[in-house]
C-alpha positions, 0 to 999 in steps of 0.5 A: 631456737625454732628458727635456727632449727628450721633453717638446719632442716634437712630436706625430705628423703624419698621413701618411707623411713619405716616399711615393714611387711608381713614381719614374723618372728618365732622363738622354738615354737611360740609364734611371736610376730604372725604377720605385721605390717605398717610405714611411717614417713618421713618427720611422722610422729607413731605411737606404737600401743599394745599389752604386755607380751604383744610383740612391741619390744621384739618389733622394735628390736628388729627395726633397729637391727639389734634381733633378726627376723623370723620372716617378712621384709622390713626396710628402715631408712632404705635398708635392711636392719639385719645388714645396716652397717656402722653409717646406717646405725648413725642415723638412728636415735634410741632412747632407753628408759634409763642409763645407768653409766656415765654417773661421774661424767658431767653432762656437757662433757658426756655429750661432747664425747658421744657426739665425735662418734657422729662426725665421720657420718655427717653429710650435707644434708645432715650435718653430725653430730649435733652442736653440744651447747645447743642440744644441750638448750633443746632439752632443757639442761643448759642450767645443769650442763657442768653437773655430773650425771650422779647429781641431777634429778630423775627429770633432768636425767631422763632428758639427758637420755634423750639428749644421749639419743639424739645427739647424732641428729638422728633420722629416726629415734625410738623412744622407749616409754620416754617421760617415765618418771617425769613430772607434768612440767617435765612432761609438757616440755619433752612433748613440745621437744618431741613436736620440734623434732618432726617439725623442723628436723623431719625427725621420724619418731616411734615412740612406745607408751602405757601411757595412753594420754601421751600416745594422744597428745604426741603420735600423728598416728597410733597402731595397736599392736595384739596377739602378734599382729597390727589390729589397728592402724589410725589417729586417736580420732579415727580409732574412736569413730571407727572402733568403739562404743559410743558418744555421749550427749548431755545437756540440762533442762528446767534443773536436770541433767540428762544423759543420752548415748548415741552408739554410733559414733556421730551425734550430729543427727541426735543433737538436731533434733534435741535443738529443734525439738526443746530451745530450753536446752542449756549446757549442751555437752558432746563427750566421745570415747577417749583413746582409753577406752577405744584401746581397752575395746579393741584389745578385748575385742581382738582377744576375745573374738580373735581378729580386727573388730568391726566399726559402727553400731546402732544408735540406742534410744536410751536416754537417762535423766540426772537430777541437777 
């Protein structure tokens, strides 16, 4: 399936596929968006992270042309999504966090009948819609595709809203809190369809989430997104050296474990020493932040002091003793 795939891949199109600059966004009086910006190219997979009321919906309304902007320039696949037109919105993919029609369609026929809308829109480079069998086998439904809607499980129908997503073989697909109700098998897979779509269809792919893990194993890149703007902007391992707290070395000696947090971020220097210095040293263990706890600093940060928080630290000579 790979290869086909891979053999069907479009080339790369000049440009980002997202770029937005400065994007604001009023309602009344209450500033919504204060001035975001950020790019995605092309086949790059973005998670897109923030507290409730951030400004993440009415972000992604605007990129794909369903609300209109305040101020700012954004360009989405090369244009304006306030004045994207019928051929542009082909392009697009977006995956809701659940349908609730079609329960009576079963899902080949469902597909089938979406995908004609894609047909006028394909063009050499991008043949539409995608074939229905196929995607059908991509997300996993090919033992379910004569069922109706009203009869699968809730994992089977959230890769069903994906295959509803997608079946235009988008350029760029929003994905709105998408394993939502999926068990960890479920999980896996849809990742794995996720990495594909970047990979051999150089499909860009923003995704929002509460589930930090996920944005971990999925997003080339994260931003978080707080009180209106883009506090920051980098892949889960370059938040956690540059935005928190600290690493944590532990290791065990003569039976007992002892703990020493290095607040720097770069243990290196410590463990040198603690080698060199004792070779009775056994189960040597570094643990960094993870994206949880980078995320919930830099959030509090960004409320409490009102703007981006600075990288680094010092390192802390604190050292605790664990009985084994």
């Amino acid at each position: 399936m790979e290869s086909a795939m891979r053999a069907q891949a479009p080339p790369t199109s000049p440009g980002p596929a997202i770029d937005v600059r400065d994007l604001r966004m009023r309602y009344g009086t209450k500033d919504v968006l204060t001035g975001v910006s950020f790019a995605a190219r092309r086949g790059e997979v973005l998670a897109l992270l923030g507290p409730n009321g951030a400004g993440k919906t009415t972000t992604i309304e605007i990129l794909e042309g369903f609300r209109m902007r305040s101020a700012g320039e954004v360009s989405v696949l090369g244009q304006d999504p306030a004045r994207g037109d019928e051929a542009w919105r082909a392009r697009l993919g977006v995956v809701l966090q659940s349908w609730r029609d079609h329960s009576r369609w079963r899902v080949r026929d469902l597909l089938g009948y979406l995908a004609r809308f894609y047909a006028p829109y394909g063009t050499t480079d991008v043949p539409r819609p995608w074939d229905v069998d196929e995607l059908i086998d991509v997300v996993g439904l090919t033992e379910h595709a004569d069922l109706k809607v009203q009869k699968l499980s809730g994992g089977q129908r959230r890769r069903l809203d994906v295959a509803i997503g997608i079946v235009g073989r988008p350029e760029l697909v929003f994905l709105d809190e998408p394993t939502a109700g999926f068990d960890p098998h479920a999980r896996r897979e849809f990742h794995d369809l996720v990495h594909r779509l970047a990979d051999f269809e150089n499909t860009t792919v923003l995704l929002t989430t509460h589930d930090l893990d996920e944005a971990e194993k999925l997003a080339d890149r994260i931003l978080v997104l707080d009180g209106g703007t883009i506090v920051a902007d980098g892949t889960a391992d370059q938040l956690a050296r540059e935005l928190t707290t600290q690493a944590e070395v532990r290791w065990t000696v003569g039976g007992r474990r002892h703990v020493h947090a290095v607040e720097d971020g770069d243990p290196t220097a410590f463990v040198r020493r603690l080698l060199a210095n004792d070779p009775d040293v056994t189960e040597l263990e570094v643990r960094r932040a993870s994206l949880e706890d980078t995320y919930m600093t830099l959030v509090h940060r960004a409320e409490t002091a009102g703007g981006r928080p600075s990288a680094g630290g010092e390192q802390t000579d604190r050292t605790e003793e664990v009985q084994a």
